[in-house]
PAVEXDO-797493 format. One line per 8 residues: number of its first residue (from 0); for each residue x, y, z of C-alpha. Coordinates in nm, 2 decimals. Example, Ala and Ser with C-alpha at 12.3 -4.5 7.8 and 13.67 -1.06 7.14 Angstrom:
BEGIN
0	1.23/-0.45/0.78  1.37/-0.11/0.71
This chain:
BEGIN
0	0.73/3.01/-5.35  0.60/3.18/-5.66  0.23/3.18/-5.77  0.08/3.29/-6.11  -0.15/3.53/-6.05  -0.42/3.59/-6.31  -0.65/3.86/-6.39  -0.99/3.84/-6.20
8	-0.83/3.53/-5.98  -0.92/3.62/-5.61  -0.60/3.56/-5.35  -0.78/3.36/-5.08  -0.58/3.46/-4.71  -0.65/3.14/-4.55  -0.52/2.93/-4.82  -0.18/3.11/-4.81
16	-0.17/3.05/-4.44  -0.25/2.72/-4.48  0.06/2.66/-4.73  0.27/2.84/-4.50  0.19/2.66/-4.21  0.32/2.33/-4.34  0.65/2.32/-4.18  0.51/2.35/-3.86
24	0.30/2.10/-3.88  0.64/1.86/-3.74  0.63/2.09/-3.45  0.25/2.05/-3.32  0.31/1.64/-3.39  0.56/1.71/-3.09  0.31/1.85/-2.87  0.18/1.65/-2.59
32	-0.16/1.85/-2.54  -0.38/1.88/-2.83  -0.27/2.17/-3.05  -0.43/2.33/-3.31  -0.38/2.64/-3.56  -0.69/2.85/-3.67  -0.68/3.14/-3.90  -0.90/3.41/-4.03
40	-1.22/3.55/-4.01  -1.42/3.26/-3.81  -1.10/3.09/-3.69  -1.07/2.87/-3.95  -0.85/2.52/-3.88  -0.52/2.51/-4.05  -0.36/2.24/-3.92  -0.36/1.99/-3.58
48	-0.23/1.73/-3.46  -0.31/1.39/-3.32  -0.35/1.45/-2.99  -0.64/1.71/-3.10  -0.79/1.46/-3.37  -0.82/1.21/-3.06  -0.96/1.42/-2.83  -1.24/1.56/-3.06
56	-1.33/1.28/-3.31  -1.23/1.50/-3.63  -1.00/1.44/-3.91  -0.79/1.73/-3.95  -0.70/1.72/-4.32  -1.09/1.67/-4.36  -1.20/1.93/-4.11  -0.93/2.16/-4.29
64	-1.09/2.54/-4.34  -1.40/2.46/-4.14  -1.48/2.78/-3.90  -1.45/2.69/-3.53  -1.85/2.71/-3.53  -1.80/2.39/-3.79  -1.62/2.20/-3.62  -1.90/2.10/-3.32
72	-1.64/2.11/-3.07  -1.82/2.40/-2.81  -2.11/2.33/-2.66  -2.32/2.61/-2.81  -2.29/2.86/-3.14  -2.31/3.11/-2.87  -1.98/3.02/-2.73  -1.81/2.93/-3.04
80	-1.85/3.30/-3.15  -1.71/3.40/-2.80  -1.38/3.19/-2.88  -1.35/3.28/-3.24  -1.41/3.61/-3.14  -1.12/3.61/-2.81  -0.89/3.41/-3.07  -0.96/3.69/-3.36
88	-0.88/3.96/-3.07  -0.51/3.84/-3.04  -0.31/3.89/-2.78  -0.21/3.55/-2.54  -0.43/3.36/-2.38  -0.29/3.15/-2.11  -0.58/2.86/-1.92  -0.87/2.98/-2.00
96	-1.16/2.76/-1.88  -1.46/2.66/-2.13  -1.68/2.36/-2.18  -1.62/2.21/-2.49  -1.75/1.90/-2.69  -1.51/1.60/-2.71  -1.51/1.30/-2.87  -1.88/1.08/-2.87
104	-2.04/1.40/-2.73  -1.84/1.43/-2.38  -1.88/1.77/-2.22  -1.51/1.90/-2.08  -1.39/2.16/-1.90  -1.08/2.21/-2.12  -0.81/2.46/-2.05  -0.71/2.63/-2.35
112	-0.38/2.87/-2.40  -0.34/3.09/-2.73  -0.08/3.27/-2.90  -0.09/3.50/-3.21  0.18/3.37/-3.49  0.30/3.55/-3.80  0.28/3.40/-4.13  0.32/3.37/-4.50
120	-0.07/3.47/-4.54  -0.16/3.71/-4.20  -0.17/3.63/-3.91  -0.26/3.26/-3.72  -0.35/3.13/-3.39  -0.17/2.85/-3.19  -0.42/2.68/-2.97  -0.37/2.45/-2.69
128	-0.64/2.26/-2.55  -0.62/1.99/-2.19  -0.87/1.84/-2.06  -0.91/1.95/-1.71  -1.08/1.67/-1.56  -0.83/1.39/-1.69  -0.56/1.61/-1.54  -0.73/1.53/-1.19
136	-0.82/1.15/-1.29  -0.47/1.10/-1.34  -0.35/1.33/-1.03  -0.61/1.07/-0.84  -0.43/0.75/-1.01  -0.07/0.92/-0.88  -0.19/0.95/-0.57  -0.29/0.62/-0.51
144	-0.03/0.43/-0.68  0.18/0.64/-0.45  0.03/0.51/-0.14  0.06/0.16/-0.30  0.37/0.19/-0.34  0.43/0.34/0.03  0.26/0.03/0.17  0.46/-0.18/-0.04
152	0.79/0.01/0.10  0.64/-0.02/0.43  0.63/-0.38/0.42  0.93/-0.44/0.27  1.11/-0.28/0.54  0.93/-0.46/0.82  1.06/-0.81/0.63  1.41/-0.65/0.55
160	1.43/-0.58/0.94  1.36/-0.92/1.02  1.50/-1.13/0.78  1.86/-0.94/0.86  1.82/-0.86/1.23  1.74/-1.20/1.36  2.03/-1.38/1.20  2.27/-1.04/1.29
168	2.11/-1.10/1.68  2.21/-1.50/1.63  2.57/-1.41/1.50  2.60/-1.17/1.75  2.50/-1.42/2.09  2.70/-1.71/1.99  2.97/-1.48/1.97  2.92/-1.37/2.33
176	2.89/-1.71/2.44  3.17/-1.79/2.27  3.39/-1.48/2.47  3.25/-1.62/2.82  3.31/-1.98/2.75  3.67/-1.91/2.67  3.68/-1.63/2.97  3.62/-1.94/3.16
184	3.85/-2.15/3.01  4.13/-1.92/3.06  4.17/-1.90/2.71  4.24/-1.55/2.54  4.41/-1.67/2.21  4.10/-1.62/2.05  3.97/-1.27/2.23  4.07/-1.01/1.95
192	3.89/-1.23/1.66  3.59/-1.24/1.91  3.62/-0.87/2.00  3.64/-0.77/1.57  3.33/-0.99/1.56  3.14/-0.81/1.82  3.25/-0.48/1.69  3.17/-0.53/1.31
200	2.85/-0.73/1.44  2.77/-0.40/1.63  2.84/-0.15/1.36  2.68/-0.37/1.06  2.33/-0.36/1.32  2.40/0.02/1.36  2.40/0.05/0.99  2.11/-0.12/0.92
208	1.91/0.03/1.20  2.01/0.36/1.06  1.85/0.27/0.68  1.51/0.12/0.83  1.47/0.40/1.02  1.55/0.68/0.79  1.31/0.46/0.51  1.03/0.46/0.74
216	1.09/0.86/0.79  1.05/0.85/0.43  0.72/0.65/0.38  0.54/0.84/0.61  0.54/0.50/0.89  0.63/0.66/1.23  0.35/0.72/1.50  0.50/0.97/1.73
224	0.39/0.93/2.11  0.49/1.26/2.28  0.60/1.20/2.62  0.73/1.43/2.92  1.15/1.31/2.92  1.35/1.46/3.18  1.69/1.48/2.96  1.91/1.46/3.27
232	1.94/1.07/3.30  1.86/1.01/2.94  2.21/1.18/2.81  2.32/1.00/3.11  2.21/0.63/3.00  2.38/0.75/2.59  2.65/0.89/2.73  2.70/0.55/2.98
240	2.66/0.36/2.68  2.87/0.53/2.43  3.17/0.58/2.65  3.37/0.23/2.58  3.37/0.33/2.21  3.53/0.68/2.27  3.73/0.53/2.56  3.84/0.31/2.29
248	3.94/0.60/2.07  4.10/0.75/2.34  3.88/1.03/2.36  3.72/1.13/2.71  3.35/1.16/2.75  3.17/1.41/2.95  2.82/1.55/2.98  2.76/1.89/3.14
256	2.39/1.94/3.31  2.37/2.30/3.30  1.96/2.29/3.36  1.89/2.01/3.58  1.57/1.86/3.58  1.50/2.00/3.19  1.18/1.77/3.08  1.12/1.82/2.71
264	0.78/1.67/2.57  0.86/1.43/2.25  0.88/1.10/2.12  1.16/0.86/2.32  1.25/0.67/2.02  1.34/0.95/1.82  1.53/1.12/2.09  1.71/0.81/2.18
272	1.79/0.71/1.80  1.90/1.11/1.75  2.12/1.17/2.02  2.31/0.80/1.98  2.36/0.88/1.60  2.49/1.24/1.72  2.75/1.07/2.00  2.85/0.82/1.69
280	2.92/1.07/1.48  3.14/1.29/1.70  3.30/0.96/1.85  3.39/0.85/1.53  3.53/1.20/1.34  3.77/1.28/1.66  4.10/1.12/1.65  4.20/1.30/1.98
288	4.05/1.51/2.24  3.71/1.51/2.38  3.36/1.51/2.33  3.13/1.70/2.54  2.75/1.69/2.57  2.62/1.94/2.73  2.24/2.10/2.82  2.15/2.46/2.92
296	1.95/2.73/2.83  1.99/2.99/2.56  1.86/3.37/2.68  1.50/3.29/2.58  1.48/3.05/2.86  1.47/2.78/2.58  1.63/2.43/2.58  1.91/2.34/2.37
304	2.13/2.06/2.37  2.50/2.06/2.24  2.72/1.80/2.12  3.07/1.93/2.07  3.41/1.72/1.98  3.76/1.85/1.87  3.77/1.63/1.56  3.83/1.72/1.21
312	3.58/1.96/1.16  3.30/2.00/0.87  3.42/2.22/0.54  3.22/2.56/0.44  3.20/2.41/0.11  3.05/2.10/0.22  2.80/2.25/0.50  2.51/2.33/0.26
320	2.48/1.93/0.17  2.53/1.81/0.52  2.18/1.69/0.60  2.17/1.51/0.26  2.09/1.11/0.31  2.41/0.93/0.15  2.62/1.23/0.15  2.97/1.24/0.28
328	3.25/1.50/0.26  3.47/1.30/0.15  3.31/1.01/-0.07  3.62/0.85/-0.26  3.70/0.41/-0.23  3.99/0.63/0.02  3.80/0.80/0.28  3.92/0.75/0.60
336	3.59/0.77/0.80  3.34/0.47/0.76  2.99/0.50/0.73  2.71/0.54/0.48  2.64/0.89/0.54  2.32/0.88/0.68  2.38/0.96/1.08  2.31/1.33/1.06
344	2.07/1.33/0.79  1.85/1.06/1.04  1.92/1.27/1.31  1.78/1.61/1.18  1.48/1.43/1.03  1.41/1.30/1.41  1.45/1.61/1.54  1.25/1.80/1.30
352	0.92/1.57/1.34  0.94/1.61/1.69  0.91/2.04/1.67  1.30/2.06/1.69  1.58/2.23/1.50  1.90/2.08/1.47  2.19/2.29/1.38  2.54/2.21/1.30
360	2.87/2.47/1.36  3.22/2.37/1.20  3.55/2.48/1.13  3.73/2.25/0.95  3.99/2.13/1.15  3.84/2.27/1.47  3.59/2.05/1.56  3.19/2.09/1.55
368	2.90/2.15/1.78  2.59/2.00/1.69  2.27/2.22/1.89  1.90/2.09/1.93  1.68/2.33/2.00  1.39/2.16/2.20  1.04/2.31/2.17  0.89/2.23/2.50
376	0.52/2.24/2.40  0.59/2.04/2.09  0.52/1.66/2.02  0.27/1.63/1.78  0.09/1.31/1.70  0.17/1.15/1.35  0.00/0.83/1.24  0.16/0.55/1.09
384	0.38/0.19/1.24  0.62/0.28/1.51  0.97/0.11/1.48  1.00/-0.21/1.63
């Protein structure tokens, strides 16, 4: 743009700023935080936006050329100098801490952030300004809805278990009375409904126990209660009790005590609900062959238990995003495994909050080995609703 100059007309600097700082104007509307630009001797307001005019109480096409000293928004001449004088000084400034005056004469701590701009009439500041003590009012509302909403969840899955589980339980005993009553008749024309019944009955309450458990891992709601657990006859009762499913398979099932008498300390539940989703899994991806559970001790002297099948392995590619809830190798309407994708992501998150690590080897094709590493002296108490 082209001005006509005149002899003995005076060029004022700030008032070429201020015309070149019109297009930006747009941009500091799109600023969350209040923004402002000063420029020249005094820092002298060019421009803000609304967030600024809100936080302050000032007009910004009225407060237009006023020095920051003007504009009553520090808490002293004193310090209004000291921030003219740091903006005038260039160079960024990135949170900076200073009281300041807000709107209806609040004092602030207000974070401010600078940065020197270039242009049409010298050189301007970009100012930033954010109240410090709303940020923490509304990290305080967060938190709180947050726990409202985690005793919401909470709740919600305590009605969820019930509502489903006791008509799941109902289905399931009628059916069993159902298979003896006819056992006693003599009559097996019915036996393979009754036995698909059981078995989808079975799986559908393995599901859900899998999802309740894994949401109350998530809000927060289990109250570990360490105990002393010799692991001996508690891989024996899983083992006992997952052995007609692999049986079914045709798979064999063995477990090899390699450290008899091994007590860990840590929660039963957890343990249980880990090692059954472990022995599920490795039932479930063999097709033939065997699965092996087996304790010992690694040359530490430390406790570790492996789960090892011959089944169709884990790929490389797919390792990194095997503890992930939902996740499953292959997750296509044609996958040939069923299941939500949720055993070994429950089973690490059991492990872990118990002072464990569980660690997964694979070669696809090859079969896996799934290792917990116990820490003997772990068990730490959590607070919160244990599972029911």
């Amino acid at each position: 743009m082209l001005h006509d100059v005149r002899a003995g007309d005076k060029i004022d600097p700030w008032a070429e700023t201020a015309r070149a700082a019109e297009p930006l104007k747009a941009l500091l509307e799109a600023g969350f935080d209040a923004m402002a630009i000063f420029a020249g001797e005094g820092a002298r307001l060019v421009a803000a936006n609304r967030a600024f005019a809100r936080m302050f109480a000032i007009d910004p096409a009225q407060a237009a050329g006023r020095r920051l000293a003007e504009l009553g928004i520090a808490a002293d001449a004193g310090q209004a100098a000291a921030l003219a004088a740091r903006l005038g000084a260039g160079g960024m400034v990135r949170g900076a801490r200073t009281h300041l005056r807000a709107r209806a004469g609040r004092r602030m701590i207000a974070l401010i952030g600078a940065g020197r701009i270039e242009l049409a009439g010298g050189a301007a500041f970009a100012v930033t300004f954010r109240d410090a003590g709303r940020g923490r009012a509304a990290r305080a509302r967060f938190r709180a809805a947050a726990q409202a909403a985690g005793r919401l969840k909470t709740a919600f899955i305590a009605n969820l278990s019930h509502e489903i589980r006791t008509p799941l339980n109902v289905i399931l005993g009628y059916g069993e009375l159902l298979t003896e009553h006819l056992e006693e008749l003599g009559d097996a024309s019915q036996s393979a409904a009754l036995e698909a019944l059981q078995r989808a009955g079975r799986r559908l309450g393995e599901t859900i126990g899998e999802i309740l458990d894994y949401a109350r891992l998530e809000a927060g709601a289990f109250e570990l209660r360490p105990a002393a657990i010799e692991l001996g006859p508690l891989l024996a009762a899983a083992c006992a009790e997952a052995r007609p499913a692999a049986a079914a398979r045709g798979l064999s099932l063995r477990l090899e005590d390699a450290a008899p008498g091994a007590i860990v300390r840590c929660d039963r539940y957890c343990l249980d609900a880990a090692i059954a989703a472990l022995l599920r899994n490795a039932i479930k991806f063999t097709e033939r062959g065997w699965v092996a559970v087996r304790i010992d001790r690694d040359r530490a002297g430390g406790l570790e238990l492996a789960i090892a099948d011959t089944g169709v392995g884990i790929g490389a590619d797919y390792l990194a995003r095997l503890f992930e809830p939902f996740s499953q190798e292959q997750a296509s309407a044609s996958r040939r495994f069923e299941g939500v994708g949720l055993g070994l992501a429950l089973a690490y998150r059991l492990v872990a909050l118990n002072d464990g690590r569980l660690t997964v080897h694979s070669v696809k094709g090859r079969g896996a080995t799934v290792t917990i590493r116990f820490d003997e002296a772990g068990g730490r108490d959590r607070s919160g609703t244990r599972p029911r």
